[in-house]
N, C-alpha and C positions, 0 to 999 in steps of 0.2 A: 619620524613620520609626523608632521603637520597637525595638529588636533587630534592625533592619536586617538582616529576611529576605524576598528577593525571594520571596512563594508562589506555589504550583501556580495554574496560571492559573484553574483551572474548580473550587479548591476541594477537587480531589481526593486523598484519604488513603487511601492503604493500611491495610488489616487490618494486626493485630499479625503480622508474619512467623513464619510455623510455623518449630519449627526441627526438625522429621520432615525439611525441605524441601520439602513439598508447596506447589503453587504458589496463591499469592496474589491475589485479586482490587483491584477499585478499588470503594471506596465509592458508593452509587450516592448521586447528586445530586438531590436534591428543591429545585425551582427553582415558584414563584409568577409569571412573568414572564407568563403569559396570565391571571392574575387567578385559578387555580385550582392545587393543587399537582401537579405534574408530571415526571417525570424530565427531569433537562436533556436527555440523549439524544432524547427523541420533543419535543420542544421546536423550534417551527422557526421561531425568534427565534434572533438573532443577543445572545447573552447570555451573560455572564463571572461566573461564581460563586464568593460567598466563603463557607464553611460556617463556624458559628463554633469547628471544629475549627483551620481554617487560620488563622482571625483568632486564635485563641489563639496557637498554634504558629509564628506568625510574628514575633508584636507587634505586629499592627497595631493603631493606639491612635486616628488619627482615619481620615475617612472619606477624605481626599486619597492617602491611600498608595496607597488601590488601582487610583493612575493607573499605576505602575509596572509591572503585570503586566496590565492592559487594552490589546490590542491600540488604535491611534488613540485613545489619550486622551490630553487635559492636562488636569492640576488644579493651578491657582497657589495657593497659601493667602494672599495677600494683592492688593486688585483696585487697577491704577495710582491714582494718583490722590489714593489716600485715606488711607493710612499705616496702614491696618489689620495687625493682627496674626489675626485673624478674617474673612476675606475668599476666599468662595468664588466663583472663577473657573474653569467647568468648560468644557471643548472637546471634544466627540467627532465625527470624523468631517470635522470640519474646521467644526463649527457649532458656538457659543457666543455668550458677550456679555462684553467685558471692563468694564463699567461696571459701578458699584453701586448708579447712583440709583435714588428712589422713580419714577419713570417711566418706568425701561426693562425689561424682561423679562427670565428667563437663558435662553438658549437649550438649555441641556441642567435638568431636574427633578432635581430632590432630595425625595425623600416617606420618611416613618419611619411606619411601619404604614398605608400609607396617604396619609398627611397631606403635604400639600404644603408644603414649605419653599418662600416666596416670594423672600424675599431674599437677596443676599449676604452682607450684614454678619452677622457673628456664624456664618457656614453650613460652617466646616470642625468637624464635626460631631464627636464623640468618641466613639467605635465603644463606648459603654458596655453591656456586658452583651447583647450582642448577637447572635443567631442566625444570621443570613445578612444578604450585601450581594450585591445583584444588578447587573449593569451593563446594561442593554438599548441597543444601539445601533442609531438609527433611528427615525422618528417613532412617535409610541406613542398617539396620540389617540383611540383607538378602543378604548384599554384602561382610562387613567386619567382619573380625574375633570378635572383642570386640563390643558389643553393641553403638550405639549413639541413641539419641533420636532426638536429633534437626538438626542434619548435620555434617559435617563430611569438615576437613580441609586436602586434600591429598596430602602431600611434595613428590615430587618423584627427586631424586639427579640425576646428571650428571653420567654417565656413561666415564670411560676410554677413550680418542681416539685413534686412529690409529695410529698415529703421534706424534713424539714429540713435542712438544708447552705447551702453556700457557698464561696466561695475568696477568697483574700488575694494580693494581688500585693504586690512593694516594689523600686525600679528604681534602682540606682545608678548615676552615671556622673561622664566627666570634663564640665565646666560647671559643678559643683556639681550636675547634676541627681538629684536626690529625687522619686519618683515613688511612687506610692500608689492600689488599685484593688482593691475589695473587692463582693462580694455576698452575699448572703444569700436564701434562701428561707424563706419562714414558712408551713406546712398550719397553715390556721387550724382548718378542717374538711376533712371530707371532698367537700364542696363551694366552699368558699372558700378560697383561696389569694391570698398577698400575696408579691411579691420588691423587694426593695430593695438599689439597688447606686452606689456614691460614686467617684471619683476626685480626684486631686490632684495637679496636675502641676505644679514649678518646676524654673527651667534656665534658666541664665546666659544673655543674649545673648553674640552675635558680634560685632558690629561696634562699636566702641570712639570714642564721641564724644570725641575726644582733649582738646577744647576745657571740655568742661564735665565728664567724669569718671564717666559711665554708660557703657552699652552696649545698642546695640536689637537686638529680635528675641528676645527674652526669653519664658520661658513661665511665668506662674504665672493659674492656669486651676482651677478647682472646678464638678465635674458631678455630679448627684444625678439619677436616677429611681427612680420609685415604682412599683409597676405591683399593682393590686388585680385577682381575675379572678375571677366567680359564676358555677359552671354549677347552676341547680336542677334542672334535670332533663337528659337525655341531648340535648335537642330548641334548649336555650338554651343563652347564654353571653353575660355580662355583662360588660365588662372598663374600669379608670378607671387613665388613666396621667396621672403628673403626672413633671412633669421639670424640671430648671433649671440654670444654667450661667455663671459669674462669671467675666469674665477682667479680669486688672486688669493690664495690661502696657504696655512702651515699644512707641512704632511699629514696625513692620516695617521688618526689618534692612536699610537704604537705606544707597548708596554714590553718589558723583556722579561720572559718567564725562565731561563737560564740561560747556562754555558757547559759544555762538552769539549774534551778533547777534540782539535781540530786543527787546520792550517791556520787563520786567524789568531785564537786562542793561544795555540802554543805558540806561532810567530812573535805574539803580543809577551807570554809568560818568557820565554829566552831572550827577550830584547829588552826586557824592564826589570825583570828577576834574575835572569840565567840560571831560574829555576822553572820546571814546568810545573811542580804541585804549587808550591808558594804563588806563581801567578794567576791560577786558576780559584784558590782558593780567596786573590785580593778579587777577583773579576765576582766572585759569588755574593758579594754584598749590593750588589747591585742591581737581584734579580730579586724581581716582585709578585703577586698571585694576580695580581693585574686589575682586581678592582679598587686597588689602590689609589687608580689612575694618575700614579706618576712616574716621571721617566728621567734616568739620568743625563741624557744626551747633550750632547755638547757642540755636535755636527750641522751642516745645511740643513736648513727645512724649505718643505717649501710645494706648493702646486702651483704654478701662473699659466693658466691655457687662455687662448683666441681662438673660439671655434665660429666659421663664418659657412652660410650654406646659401645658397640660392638653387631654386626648382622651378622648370614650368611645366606645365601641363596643358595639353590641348584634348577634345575629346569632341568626337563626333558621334550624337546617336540619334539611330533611325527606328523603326516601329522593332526591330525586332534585332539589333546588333548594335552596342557600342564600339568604338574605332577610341582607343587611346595613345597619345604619343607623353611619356613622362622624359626630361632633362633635368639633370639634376650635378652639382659641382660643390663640393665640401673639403675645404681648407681647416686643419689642426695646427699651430702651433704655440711653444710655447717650451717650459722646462720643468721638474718635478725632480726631487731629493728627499733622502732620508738618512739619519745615523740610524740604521742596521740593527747594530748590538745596544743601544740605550742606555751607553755606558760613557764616560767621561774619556775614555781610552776612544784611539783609532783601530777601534779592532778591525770594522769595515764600514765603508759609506757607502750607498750607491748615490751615483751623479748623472743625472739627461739632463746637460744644460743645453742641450739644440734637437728639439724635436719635430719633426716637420714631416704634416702628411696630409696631401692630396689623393680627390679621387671624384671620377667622372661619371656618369652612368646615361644609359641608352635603355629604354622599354617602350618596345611597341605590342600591344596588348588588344586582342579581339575576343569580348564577349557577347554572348547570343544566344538565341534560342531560335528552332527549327522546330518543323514535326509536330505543327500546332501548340507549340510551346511545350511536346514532350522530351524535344531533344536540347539540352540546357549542354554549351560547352566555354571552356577560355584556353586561349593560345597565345603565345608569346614571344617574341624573338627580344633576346636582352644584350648587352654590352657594358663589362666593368673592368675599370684601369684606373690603378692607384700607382702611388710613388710615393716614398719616403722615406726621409733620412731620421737616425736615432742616434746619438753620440752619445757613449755610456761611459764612463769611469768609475771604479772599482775601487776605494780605498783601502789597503789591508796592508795586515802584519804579514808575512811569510815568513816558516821557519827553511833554511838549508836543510836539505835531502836528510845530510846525518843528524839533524836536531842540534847540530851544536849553538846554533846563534840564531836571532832574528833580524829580519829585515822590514824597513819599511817600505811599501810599494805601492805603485797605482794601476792597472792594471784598464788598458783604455781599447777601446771596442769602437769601431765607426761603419756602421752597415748603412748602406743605401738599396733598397728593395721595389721592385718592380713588377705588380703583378696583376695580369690578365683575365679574364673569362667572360667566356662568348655562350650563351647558351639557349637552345629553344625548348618552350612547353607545350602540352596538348591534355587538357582534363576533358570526357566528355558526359555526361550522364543522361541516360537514356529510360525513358518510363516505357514499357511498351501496352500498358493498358490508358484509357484517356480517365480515369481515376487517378493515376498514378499513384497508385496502393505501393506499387513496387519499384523500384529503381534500380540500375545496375550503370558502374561506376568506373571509369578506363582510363589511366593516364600514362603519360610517358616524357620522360627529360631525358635531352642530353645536355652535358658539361665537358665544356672544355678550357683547361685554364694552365696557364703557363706562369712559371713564376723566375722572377732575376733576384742576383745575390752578390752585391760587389761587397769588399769589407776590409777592414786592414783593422791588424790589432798588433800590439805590442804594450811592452810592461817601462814603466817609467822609474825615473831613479826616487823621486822622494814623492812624499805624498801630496805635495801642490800640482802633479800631474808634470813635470817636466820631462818630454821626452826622450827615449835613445830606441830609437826603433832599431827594429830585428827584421830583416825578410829569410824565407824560406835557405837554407845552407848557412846561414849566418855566422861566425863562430866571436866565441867572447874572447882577447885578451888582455893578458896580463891579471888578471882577479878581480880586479880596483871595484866592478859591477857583482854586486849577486855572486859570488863564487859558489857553481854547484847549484844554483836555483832557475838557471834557463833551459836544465830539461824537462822540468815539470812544467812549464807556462810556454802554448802556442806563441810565435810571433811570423807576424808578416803580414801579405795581403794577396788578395785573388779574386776569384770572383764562380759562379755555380749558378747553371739554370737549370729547368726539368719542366716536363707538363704532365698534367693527370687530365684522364678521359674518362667520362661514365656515362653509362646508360640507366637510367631507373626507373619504376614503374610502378603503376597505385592500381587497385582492383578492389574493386567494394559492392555489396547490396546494401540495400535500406529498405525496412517496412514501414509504410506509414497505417498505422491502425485507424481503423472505424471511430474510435473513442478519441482520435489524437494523439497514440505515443508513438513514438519513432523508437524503433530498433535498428543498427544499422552494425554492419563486419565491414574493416576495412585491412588489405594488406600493404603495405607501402614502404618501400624502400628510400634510405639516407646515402648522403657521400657527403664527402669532407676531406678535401684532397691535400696533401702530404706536401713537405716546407723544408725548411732548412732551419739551423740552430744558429739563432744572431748572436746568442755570449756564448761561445766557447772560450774556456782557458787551459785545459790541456792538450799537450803539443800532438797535435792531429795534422797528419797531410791536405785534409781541406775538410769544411766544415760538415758536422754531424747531419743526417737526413732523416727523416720521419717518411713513413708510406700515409695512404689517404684512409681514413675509417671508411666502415661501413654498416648498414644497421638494414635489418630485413624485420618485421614491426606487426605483430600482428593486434589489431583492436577491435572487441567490443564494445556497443554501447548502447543506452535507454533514454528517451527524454522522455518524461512526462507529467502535467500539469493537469489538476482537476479540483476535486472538491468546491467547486463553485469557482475554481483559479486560486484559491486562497494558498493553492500547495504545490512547488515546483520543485524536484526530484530530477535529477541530471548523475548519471552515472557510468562510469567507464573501464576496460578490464583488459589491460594488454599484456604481450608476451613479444621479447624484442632478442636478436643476437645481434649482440654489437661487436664485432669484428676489429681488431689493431686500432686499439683504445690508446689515442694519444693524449698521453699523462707528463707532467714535470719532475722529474728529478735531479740529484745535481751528482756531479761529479767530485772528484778528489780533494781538488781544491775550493770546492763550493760554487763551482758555476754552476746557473740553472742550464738543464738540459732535457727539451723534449723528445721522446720515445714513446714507440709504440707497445705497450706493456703486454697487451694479449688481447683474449675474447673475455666478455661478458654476456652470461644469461641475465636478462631484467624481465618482469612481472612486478604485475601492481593493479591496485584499484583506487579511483577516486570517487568518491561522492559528495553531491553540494544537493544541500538544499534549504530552502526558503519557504516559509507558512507563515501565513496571516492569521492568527489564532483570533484575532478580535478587532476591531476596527479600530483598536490602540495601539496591539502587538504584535509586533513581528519578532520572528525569533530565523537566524541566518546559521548555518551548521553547515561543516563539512570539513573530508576525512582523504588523507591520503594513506596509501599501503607502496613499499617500495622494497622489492627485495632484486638486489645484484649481486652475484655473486660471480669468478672468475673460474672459467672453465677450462681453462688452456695460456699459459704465461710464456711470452715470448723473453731468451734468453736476449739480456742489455750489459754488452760487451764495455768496460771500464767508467763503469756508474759505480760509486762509493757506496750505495744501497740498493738493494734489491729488493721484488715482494715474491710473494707466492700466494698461492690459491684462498689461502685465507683470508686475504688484503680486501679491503669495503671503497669504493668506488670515494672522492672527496664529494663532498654536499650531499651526500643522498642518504636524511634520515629517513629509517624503517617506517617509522609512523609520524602525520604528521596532524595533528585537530586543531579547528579553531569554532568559537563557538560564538555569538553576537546576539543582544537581547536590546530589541527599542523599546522606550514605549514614549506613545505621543498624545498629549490631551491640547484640545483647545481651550482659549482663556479670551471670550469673544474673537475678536476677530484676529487675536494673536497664537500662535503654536509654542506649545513647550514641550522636547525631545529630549530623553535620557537616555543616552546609552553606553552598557557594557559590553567590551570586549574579551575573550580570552584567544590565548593561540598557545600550542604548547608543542613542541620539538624535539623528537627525540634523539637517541648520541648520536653525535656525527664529528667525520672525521673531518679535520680541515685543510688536509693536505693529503697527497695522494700516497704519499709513503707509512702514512700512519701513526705519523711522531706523536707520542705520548703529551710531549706541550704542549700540543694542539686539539688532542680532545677535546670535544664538548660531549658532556652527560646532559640528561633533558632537561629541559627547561621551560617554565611558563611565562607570559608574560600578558599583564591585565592593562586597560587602557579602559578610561571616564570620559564622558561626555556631555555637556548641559547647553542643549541648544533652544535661544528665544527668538524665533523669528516675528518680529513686527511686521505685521502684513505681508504683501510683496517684496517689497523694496528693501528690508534693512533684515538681517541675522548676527544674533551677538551669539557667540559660543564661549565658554570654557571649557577648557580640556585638560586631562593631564595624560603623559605617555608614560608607560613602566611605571604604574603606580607605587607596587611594590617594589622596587627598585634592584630588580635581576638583574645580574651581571652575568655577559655569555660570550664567549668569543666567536666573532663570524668570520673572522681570516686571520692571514699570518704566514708564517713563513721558517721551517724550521729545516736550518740549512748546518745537518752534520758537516758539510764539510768542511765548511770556517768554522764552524765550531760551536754556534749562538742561536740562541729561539726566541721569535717574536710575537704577539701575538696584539690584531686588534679585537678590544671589546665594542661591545655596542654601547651607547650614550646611557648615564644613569636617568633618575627619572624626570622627567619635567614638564613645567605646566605653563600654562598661559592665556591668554584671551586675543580672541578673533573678531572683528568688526568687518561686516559687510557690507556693502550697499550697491545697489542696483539703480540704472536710471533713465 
């Protein structure tokens, strides 16, 4: 995180402090979270806001930081598995998806004006030039175009100015890190307006391949958007954004916390030892507690994505109806590696040297108001079509059936996927007093989405991937390949399509009180509809299937602000069943495999709030409560582990607080700003299975701040991150079935200084 400052949870900034002493208000929050602008206060969404006062004033640079001050989130920036340095893994509420294939969903959205970010790869997004970030937590189908089930991430960018100007950031720190972030506005006319704004991010890795003399977890990253915007008359507005985004970096900073009996493992201990204690016991010097942060690995490394996006927008409003048409086209490519085990052995690698993913989108979008502006509604009709290919290679040891020997193998996966959905919305909310004290809240989606599945996989003779394909009936002779190892490992190719259909539906009241608090119940239902498994590697007649989730959501909530304004209290209390919880496990020989695990009971509370105690202090608080538990577990036919009712949901710690204290004096006409952060975490599991490597016990972590802004124009900051220098794991990947556990830490601690300027 950027100048490592925990912000005000809901965005909120004080006025410039009178120094008459006259008392001071809070900013009012204009929040988009029902599809139309809003004060967050009469807002009866459960929704965490970042103004881009606070994204400035913070540093927040990508879109993952704002898990820290969001009650019940987690966001990993790299997903198990895959070795990305660009891997968005989001959790709210205790719903997500740690996978990043082309066949499985995310459980929580990511949209930038709009627009639906589909994938993981490439999706820790880079707060460039940016307006607001909203957090909605809770199903939200009845507002956005593309389904979410667990909540929804809402980037909305800056728009054009008026004026010509701009600002210039420049970030130094220890890493070697050199950071760079500018904008610019151009009044072309008095009707057409253009802004353009770049970033450039490098900084050392952390973890130190001792063996070979890099370091992963490295940042050097290049972000450009364009944004052109036409109003001809007061009635229209035209607007064409283009954006793009280059990261050419080592893997995601990996540390190995052991090894286990497994296929890998003993493949690796019978093929170097022809002992399996002797080779497991060479394999255990190589396993670290991980804040070591170094790593034996000897393997590819690596992240190089091109992620390229263009959008237009057209929008027509009248005295009482905006008419929206969003276009929107996002091209991913690129390739991402990791040595696995982080050992100098091939025990496994994984390889995407050719990834490539496209996707289209259609929204046509009607909001309005009726019924003297009692009848407030938004409707929708949406269209999304992606394509994309994955080529995955599998490096490993394999033992023969009877354990007598090992083999070396590559195990190669090529899936092309193609998938659909069509869907319409209708939210309507009705006052039926002209007070509108009272509200009453109606929505309804349907979903329909089809998905395709071509794939061919087979196993390779030596580890440089050279193939000898297998299709379905195949038979081995003469020995010479693998003798006794081709009935454990699928080969061939085919192809699998399906569609899921839903209907789902929102119901709510809200009280707006005499005094200004809003009370509001709302009930609303999720989907998340069900895929196919792109790595399988045991021999299956066609590939593994997943059904769609489902979540039926009940929520409470309070906002309210008083004491002069100086005190903003926002509060929330739900009760959810989430239904055929699709979760990651692996199979025999260590492929990942997603399944539907069962039902979960979730309940919880969040609380944020914000008080101006003096024309100096602000003090920022807030608290999450998260209890999931498994009510019912669905029986998962030849998975190598299993859970039962006891098993804790991945990412969702019980408790989770963060606390923030500013204080600001002026020095004539200049400002000096100090602030402490804390955030503290409780255990959480990091994988769904509940591998003991992966635990994390709670943890704190402190973040400094010393901000001198000269006038308008110019802000120096110092900062440090992880003061105290905690070390904690927030992903990883502990795969009995090869045999080895991995885990990333978060980055140790560090400081730096920030230059601003404004023009």
């Amino acid at each position: 995180m950027a100048m490592a400052m925990l912000a005000g949870f809901a965005g909120v900034r004080a006025d410039e402090p009178d120094r008459a002493g006259r008392s001071i208000l809070m900013e009012e929050v204009i929040v988009t979270a029902q599809r139309r602008e809003e004060n967050l206060q009469r807002t009866p969404v459960a929704v965490t806001a970042f103004t881009a006062n606070l994204i400035e004033d913070r540093g927040i640079e990508d879109v993952s930081e704002v898990a820290d001050f969001t009650p019940n989130m987690v966001f990993d920036t790299t997903s198990p598995i895959s070795g990305l340095s660009s891997g968005a893994i989001v959790f709210l509420r205790g719903i997500g998806n740690s996978d990043f294939s082309l066949t499985t969903d995310p459980g929580v959205g990511i949209y930038v004006d709009g627009v639906y970010m589909s994938r993981s790869v490439g999706g820790v997004l880079d707060v460039l030039d940016i307006e607001r970030i909203e957090v909605l937590r809770g199903p939200q189908g009845t507002l956005f175009g593309r389904n979410t089930i667990g909540g929804a991430i809402n980037v909305t960018a800056r728009k054009p100015g008026d004026e010509l100007g701009g600002s210039v950031a420049l970030t130094a720190g220890n890493f070697d890190r050199r950071d760079i972030r500018a904008s610019l506005d151009i009044p072309i006319s008095e009707r057409l307006r253009a802004a353009l704004a770049v970033s450039e991010k490098n900084r050392n890795g952390f973890v130190d391949r001792v063996l070979v003399g890099d370091a992963l977890g490295d940042d050097d990253e290049f972000a450009f958007r364009g944004v052109l915007l036409f109003e001809p008359n007061d009635l229209l507005d035209f607007q064409l954004t283009l954006d793009r985004t280059e990261i050419d970096e080592r893997s995601a900073g990996s540390t190995l916390r052991g090894f286990t009996p497994g296929a890998g493992t003993l493949g690796y201990a019978l093929a170097t030892f022809g002992d399996i204690e002797a080779g497991l016991a060479d394999l255990a010097q190589y396993a670290t507690d991980g804040e070591d942060d170094i790593s034996s690995a000897t393997g590819v490394s690596g992240t190089r994505l091109d992620l390229d996006g263009i959008s237009f927008t057209g929008r027509y409003s009248a005295n009482y109806f905006d008419l929206k048409y969003t276009f929107a086209h996002r091209e991913t490519t690129g390739s991402f590696h990791r040595d696995a085990d982080n050992s100098p052995h091939a025990i496994t690698e994984t390889l995407n040297p050719d990834y490539d993913h496209e996707q289209v989108t259609h929204e046509l979008q009607l909001t309005g108001s009726a019924l003297g502006g009692r009848l407030n509604y938004v409707a929708g009709l949406y269209a999304f079509d992606e394509e994309g290919t994955d080529n995955v290679f599998v490096r490993v040891f394999l033992p023969s059936p009877d354990l007598a020997v090992g083999f070396p193998a590559a195990i190669h996966n090529l899936a092309d996927v193609e998938n659909d959905s069509r869907a319409a919305y209708l939210q309507m909310t009705w006052s039926p007093a002209e007070d509108g004290m009272f509200s009453f809240t109606g929505g309804v989606r349907h979903t329909e989405d089809d998905k395709a599945y071509e794939y061919s996989q087979y196993i390779a003779a030596d580890l440089q991937g050279n193939p000898l394909p297998f299709f379905p009936g195949a038979v081995t002779e003469g020995g010479s390949f693998m003798p006794g190892l081709l009935p454990l490992v699928g080969n061939g190719s085919g192809a699998a399509n399906d569609s899921f259909k839903e209907t789902t539906f929102k119901v709510g009241v809200d009280a707006n009180l005499p005094d200004g608090t809003l009370l509001y119940y709302h009930f609303s239902q999720g989907f998340k509809s069900g895929g196919f498994v792109l790595r399988y590697v045991d021999a299956v007649p066609q590939p593994r299937t997943f059904e769609p989730e489902l979540l039926d959501s009940h929520e409470v909530g309070v906002k309210w602000q008083g004491l002069d304004d100086r005190v903003r209290l926002n509060a929330a209390a739900f009760l959810a069943d989430y239904q055929d919880v699709q979760v990651t496990f692996f199979d025999s020989l260590g492929g990942p495999v997603t399944a539907n695990s069962g039902s979960v009971d979730i309940g919880g509370l969040e609380i944020e709030l914000t008080a101006l105690l003096t024309a100096n202090l602000r003090v920022d608080l807030g608290y999450g409560y998260l209890d999931a538990d498994y009510d019912e577990i669905n029986p998962i036919a030849g998975l190598s582990l299993t859970i039962d009712e006891s098993a804790k949901l991945v990412n969702s710690p019980k408790h989770s607080i963060y606390a923030g204290v500013e204080y600001s004096a002026w020095l004539n006409d200049n400002e000096l700003a100090l602030r402490l952060d804390y955030a503290r975490t409780d255990d959480v599991f990091n994988d769904s299975q509940n591998s003991p490597f992966l635990f994390q016990k709670a943890y704190g972590r402190l973040n400094a701040s010393v901000r001198y802004s000269i006038g308008e124009s110019m802000d120096v900051v110092a900062f440090a991150e992880n003061l105290t220098d905690e070390r904690y794991i927030e992903s990883g990947d502990s795969n009995y079935g090869l045999g080895f556990h991995e885990a990333n830490y978060n980055r140790p601690r560090e400081y730096g200084v920030t230059i601003r300027y404004r023009f």
